[in-house]
C-alpha positions as a printed Julia matrix, in Angstrom:
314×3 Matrix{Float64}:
 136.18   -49.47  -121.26
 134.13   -49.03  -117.92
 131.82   -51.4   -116.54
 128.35   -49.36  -117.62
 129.79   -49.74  -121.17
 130.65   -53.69  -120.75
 127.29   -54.7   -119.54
 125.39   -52.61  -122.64
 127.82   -54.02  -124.64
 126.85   -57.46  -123.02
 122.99   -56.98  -123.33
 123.34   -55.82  -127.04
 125.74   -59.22  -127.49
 122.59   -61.04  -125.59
 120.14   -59.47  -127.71
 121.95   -61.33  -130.75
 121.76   -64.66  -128.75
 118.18   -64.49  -127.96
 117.96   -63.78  -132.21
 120.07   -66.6   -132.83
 118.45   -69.07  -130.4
 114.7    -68.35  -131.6
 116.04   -68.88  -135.01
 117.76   -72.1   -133.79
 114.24   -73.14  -131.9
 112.02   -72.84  -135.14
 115.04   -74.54  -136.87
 114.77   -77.66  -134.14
 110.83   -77.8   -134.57
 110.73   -78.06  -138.36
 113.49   -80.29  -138.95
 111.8    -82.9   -136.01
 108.8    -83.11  -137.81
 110.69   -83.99  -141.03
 112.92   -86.36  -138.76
 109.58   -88.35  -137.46
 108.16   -88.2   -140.78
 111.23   -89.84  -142.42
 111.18   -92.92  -140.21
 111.83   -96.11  -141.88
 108.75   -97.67  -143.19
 108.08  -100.86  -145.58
 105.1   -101.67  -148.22
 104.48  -104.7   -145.54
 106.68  -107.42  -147.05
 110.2   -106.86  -147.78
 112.86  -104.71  -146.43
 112.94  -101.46  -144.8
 112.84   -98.46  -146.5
 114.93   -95.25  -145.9
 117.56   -93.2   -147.66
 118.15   -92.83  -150.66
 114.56   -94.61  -151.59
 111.04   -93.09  -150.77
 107.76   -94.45  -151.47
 105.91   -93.12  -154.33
 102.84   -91.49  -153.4
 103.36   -90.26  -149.72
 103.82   -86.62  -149.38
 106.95   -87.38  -147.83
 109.42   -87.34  -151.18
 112.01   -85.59  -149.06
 112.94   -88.81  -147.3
 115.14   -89.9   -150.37
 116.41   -89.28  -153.95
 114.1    -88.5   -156.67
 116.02   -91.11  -158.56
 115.33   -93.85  -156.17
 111.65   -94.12  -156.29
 109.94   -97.04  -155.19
 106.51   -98.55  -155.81
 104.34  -100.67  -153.02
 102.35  -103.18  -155.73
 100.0   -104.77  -152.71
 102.35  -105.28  -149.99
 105.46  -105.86  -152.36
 107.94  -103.07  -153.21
 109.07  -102.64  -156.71
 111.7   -100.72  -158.52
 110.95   -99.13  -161.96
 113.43   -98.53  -164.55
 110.96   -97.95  -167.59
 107.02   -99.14  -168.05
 108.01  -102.85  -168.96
 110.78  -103.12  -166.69
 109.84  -103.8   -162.91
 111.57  -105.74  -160.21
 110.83  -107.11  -156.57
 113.0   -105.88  -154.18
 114.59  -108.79  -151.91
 116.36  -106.72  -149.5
 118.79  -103.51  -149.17
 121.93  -103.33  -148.04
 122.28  -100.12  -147.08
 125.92  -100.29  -145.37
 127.47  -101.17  -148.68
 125.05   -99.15  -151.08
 123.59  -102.72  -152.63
 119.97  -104.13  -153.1
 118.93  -107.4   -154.59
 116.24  -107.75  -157.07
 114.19  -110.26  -159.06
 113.19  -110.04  -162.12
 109.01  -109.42  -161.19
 107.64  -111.25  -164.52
 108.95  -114.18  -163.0
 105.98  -114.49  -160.63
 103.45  -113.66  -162.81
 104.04  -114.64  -166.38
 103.24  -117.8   -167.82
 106.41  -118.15  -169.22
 108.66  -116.12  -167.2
 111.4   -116.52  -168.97
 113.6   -112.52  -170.05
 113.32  -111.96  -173.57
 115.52  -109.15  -173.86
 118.66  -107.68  -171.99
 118.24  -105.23  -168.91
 119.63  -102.09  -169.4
 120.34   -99.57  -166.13
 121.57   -96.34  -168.84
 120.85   -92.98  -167.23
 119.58   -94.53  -163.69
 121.88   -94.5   -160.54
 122.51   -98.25  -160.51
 124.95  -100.6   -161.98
 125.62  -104.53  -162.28
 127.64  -106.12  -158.95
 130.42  -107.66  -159.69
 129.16  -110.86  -157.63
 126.77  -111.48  -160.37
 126.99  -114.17  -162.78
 125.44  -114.34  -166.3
 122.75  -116.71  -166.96
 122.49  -116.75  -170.88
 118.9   -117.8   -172.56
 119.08  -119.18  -176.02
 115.66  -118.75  -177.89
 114.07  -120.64  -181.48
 117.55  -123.16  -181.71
 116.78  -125.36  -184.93
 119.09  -127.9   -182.63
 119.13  -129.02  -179.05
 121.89  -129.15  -176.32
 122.21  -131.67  -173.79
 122.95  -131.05  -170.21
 124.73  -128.87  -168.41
 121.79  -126.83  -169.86
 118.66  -125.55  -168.48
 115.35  -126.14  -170.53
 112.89  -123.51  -171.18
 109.73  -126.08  -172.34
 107.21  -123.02  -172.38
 109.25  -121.61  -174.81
 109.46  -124.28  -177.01
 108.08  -126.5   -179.31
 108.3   -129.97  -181.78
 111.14  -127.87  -184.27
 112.12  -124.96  -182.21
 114.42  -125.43  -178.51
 114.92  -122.7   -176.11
 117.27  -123.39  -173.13
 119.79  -121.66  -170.67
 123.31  -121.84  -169.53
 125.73  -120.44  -167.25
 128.84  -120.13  -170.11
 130.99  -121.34  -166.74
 129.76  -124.88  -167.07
 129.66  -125.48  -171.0
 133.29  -126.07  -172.81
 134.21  -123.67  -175.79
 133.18  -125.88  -177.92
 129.43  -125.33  -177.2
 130.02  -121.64  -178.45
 130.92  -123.4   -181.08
 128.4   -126.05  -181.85
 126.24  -125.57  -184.42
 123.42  -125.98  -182.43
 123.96  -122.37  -181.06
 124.46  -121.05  -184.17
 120.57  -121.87  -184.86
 119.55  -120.24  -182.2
 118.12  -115.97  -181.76
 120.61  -113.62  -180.32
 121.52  -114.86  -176.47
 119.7   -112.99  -173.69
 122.26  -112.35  -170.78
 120.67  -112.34  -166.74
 122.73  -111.52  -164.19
 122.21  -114.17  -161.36
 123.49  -113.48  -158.0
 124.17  -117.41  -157.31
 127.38  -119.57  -156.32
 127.87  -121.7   -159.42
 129.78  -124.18  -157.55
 127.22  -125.01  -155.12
 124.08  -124.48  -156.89
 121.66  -127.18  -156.39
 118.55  -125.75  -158.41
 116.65  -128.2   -161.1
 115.45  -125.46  -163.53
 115.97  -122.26  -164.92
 112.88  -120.34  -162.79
 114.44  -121.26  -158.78
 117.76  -119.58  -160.62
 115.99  -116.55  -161.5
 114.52  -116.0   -158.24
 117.8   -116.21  -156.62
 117.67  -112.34  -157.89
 120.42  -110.35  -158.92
 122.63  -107.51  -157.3
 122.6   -103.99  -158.11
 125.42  -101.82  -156.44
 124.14   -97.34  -156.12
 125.81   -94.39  -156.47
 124.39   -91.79  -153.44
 125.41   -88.92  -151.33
 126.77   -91.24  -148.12
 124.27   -91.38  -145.53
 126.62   -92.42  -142.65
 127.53   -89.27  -140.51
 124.12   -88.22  -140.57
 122.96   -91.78  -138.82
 125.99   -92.04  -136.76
 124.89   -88.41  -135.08
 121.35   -90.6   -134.88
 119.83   -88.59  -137.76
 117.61   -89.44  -140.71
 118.62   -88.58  -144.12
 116.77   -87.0   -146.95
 116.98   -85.05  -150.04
 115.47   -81.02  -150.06
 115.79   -78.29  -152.52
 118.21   -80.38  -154.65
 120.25   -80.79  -151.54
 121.07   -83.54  -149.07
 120.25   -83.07  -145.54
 120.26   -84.35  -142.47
 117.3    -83.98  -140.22
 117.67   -84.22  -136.31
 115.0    -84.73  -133.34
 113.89   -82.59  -131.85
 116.25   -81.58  -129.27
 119.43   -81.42  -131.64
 120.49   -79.45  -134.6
 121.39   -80.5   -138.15
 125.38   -79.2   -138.41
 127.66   -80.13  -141.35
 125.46   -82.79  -142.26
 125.17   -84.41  -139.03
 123.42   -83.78  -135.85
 124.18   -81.79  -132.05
 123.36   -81.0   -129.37
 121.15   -77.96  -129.3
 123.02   -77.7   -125.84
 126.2    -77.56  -127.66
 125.23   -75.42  -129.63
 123.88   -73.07  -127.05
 126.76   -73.13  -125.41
 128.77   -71.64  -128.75
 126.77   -69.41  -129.41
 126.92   -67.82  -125.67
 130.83   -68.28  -125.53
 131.16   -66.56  -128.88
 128.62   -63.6   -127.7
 129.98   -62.65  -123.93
 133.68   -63.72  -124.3
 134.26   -62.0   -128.24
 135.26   -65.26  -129.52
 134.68   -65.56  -133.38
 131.57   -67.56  -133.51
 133.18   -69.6   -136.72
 135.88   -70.74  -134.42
 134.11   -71.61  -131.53
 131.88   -74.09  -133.94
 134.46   -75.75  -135.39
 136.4    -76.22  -132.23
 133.41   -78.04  -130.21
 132.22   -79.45  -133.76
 136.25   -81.6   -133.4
 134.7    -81.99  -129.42
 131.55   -84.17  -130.3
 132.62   -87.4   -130.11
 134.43   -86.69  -126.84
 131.2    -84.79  -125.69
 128.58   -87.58  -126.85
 129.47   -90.06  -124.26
 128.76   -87.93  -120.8
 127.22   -84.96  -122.64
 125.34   -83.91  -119.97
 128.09   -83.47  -117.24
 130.84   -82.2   -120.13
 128.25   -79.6   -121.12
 127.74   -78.68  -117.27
 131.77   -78.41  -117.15
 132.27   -76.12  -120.18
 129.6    -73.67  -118.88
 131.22   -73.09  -115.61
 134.14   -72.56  -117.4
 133.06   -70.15  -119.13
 131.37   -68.18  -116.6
 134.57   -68.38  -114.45
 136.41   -66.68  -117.7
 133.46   -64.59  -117.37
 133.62   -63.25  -114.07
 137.36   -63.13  -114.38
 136.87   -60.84  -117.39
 134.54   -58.4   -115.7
 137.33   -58.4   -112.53
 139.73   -57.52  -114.57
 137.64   -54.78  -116.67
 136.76   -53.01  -112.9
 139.95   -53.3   -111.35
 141.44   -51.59  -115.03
């Protein structure tokens, strides 16, 4: 090969570069616009709220997982799980997949007390195993003395309701006749240190709120590379700022990847390669990106030139 052939060979390789790039520029613009647009964001009390959840009713639905819909009532957020069932959200824990709930009734109803057992079938949640059960007898014929909880709004002259934790009653209360008399139990997880509990009445136990563990797609390389989640065409993605690209679910350097894609075109290296070799490089890169990125390109212009010797000289 002479050097006329090299350089058309070289423009036709740069012609697939400048393709690439302007694919990788609209790429950049769209995705930052989805990256501002998935910020975190609250319903004005309570936690924040990003991946998995998104708030019902902004346009933005890509910013979680349809299954993880939440609702701003006023300036509370609530989770749904059918039409009757609705909880406040305490707070998320998003480094260990977790939330904390309370059952929303509880502020509103007269009563407040659960009259029937929550059930999380066919939703992406399921019971903590920090929880405790809080069991609510209803309609006993008989009454319990302490270590039991009264439920007075629920009760009358011949009928008792009341509630336990089964940790602090003997057998024998299972036992007791006075059980016996009473509906089915209702069982409420409680997310509460029986040992050190100091609360006087079923209703400040309830509010202590319960904790719900999720099953998601894992959100952490995407916000390690300083990217926002989200969920797109059935598929989890990782949107980047503007000035990066979303890569194996996390985000680069659009210099990096600049840089591939110019080593792959002028120096024939397969482009595959070359992005899973710098893709190992990122964490060395992310520290003093600017002066690794300035190293690697001289390199590979000195290969360059070297090539192009060599290519004359042959």
């Amino acid at each position: 090969m002479n050097l006329q052939s090299f350089i058309c060979g070289a423009g036709c390789r740069r012609l697939a570069l400048v393709v690439i790039f302007a694919s990788l520029v609209y790429r950049a613009v769209s995705e930052d616009a989805q990256y501002e647009a998935c910020a975190p964001r609250s319903c004005g009390y309570g936690p924040n709220i990003s991946y998995p959840f998104w708030i019902s009713g902004e346009p933005e639905s890509y910013c979680g997982h349809p299954n993880f819909e939440i609702t701003c009532v006023g300036t509370y957020p609530v989770l749904n799980f059918s039409d009757s069932e609705f909880f406040y959200i305490k707070e998320i824990f998003y480094a260990n997949h977790s939330i904390l709930l309370v059952d929303a009734p509880i502020s509103h109803a007269t009563c407040g007390s659960p009259r029937h057992n929550i059930s999380f079938e066919r939703t992406p949640f399921n019971l903590s195993s920090t929880n405790v059960d809080f069991l609510f007898y209803y309609n006993c014929t008989s009454q319990l003395t302490d270590p039991t909880y009264p439920v007075d709004c629920a009760s009358n002259s011949t009928h008792h309701s009341f509630a336990f934790f089964p940790e602090e009653v003997s057998q024998e209360i299972y036992l007791n006749s006075a059980i016996s008399t009473c509906d089915s139990p209702v069982s409420v997880p409680v997310n509460a240190n029986i040992s050190s509990l100091m609360a006087e009445d079923y209703l400040e136990i309830m509010e202590m709120g319960f904790l719900l563990n999720w099953t998601a797609i894992n959100c952490s390389n995407c916000e390690e590379s300083e990217g926002r989640c989200g969920f797109e065409n059935n598929t989890f993605v990782c949107f980047c700022q503007d000035d990066q690209t979303c890569n194996d679910g996390k985000c680069m350097s659009n210099s990096v990847f600049i840089f591939l894609t110019e080593s792959a075109v002028l120096l024939d290296l397969p482009f595959l390669r070359a992005v899973d070799n710098v893709l190992q490089l990122l964490q060395f890169l992310r520290h003093s990106l600017a002066y690794k990125i300035a190293l690697l390109f001289a390199f590979a212009k000195m290969a360059l030139i070297l090539k192009v010797a060599m290519m004359v000289s042959g």
